[in-house]
C-alpha positions in Angstrom: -4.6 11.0 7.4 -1.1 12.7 7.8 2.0 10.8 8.8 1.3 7.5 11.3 4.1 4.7 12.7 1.8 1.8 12.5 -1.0 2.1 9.6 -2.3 -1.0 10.7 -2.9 -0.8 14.4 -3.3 3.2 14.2 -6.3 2.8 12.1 -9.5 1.8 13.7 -11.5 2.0 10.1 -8.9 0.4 8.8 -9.4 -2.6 11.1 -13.2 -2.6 11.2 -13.1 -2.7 7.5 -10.4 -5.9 7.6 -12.9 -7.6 10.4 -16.2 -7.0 7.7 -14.4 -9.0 5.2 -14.5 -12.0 7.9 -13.8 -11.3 11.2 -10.8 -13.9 12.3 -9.2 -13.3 9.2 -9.3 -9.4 10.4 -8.3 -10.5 13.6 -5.5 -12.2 12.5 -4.3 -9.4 10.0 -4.5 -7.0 12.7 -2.3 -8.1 14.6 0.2 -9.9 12.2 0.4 -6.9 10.0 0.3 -4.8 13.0 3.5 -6.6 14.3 4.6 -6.5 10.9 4.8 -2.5 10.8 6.1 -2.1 14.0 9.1 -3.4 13.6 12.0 -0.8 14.2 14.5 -1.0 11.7 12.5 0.1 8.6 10.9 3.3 8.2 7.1 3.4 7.7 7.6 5.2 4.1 10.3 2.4 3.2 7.7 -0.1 4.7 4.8 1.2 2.1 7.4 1.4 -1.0 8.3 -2.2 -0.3 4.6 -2.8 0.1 3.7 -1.0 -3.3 6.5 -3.1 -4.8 4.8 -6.7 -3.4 1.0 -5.1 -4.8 2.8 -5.0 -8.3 4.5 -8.2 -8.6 1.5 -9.9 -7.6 -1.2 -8.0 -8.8 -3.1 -6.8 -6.3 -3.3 -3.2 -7.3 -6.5 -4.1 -9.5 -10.0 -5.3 -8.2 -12.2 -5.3 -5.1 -10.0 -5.5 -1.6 -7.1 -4.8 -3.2 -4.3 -2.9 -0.8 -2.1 -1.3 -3.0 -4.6 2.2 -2.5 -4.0 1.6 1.0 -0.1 1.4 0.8 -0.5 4.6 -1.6 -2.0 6.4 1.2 0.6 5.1 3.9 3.6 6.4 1.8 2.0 9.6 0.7 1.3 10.3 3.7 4.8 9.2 5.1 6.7 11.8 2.9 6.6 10.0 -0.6 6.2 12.1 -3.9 4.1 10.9 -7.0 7.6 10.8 -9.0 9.4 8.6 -6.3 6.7 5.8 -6.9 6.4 6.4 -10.5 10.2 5.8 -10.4 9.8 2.7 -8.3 7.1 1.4 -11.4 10.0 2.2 -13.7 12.1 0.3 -11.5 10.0 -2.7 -11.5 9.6 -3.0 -14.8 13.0 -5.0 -14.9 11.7 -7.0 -11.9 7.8 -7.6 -12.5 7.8 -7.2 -16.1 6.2 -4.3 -18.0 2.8 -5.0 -18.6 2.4 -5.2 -14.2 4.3 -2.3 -14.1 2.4 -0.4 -17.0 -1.0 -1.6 -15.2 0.2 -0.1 -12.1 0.6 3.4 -13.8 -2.8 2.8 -14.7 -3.8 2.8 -10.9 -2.0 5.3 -9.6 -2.9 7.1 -12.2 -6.6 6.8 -11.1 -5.6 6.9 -7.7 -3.8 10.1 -8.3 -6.9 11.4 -9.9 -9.7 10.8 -7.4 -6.9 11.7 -4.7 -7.0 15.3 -6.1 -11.2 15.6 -6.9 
């Protein structure tokens, strides 16, 4: 996709696929999120790391929906190296608790592998 300011309200798929889940709801994320990622004082890649971060502690780097492929592709394509986020799953493990953070090496793991067939 190559390197973006706002992931949301740059990405037309993006936002037709958030609207097929149920169209408010896609409304509304579009432009929350949207706002969300345009503010000025964080940088995008710093934005998806955080982002990443949230998918682990909750979980939502597993299932159907999930973002946390989406905020893989924002801060790879912002500048981030496989290493930085395997550091930040390291880092998390203090945080989260190893078993999310082991899970999430499992993801990007697969991630990292269909990302390179």
């Amino acid at each position: 996709m190559g390197k973006i300011s706002n992931p949301i309200l740059d990405n037309p798929a993006l936002q037709e696929n958030l609207k097929t889940v149920n169209q408010q709801l896609g409304e509304f994320s579009i432009k929350v999120a949207g706002e969300a990622w345009n503010l000025p004082l964080i940088d995008t890649k710093t934005k998806a790391l955080i982002a990443i971060a949230v998918d682990i502690a909750n979980q939502d780097h597993v299932g159907d929906n999930n973002p946390f492929g989406l905020h893989l592709d924002i801060a790879f394509d912002n500048g981030s190296a496989a290493e930085e986020i395997e550091e930040l799953l390291l880092f998390l493990c203090v945080y989260t608790g190893f078993n999310k953070a082991a899970v999430g090496f499992g993801a990007l793991n697969e991630y990292l592998s269909q990302r390179r067939a």
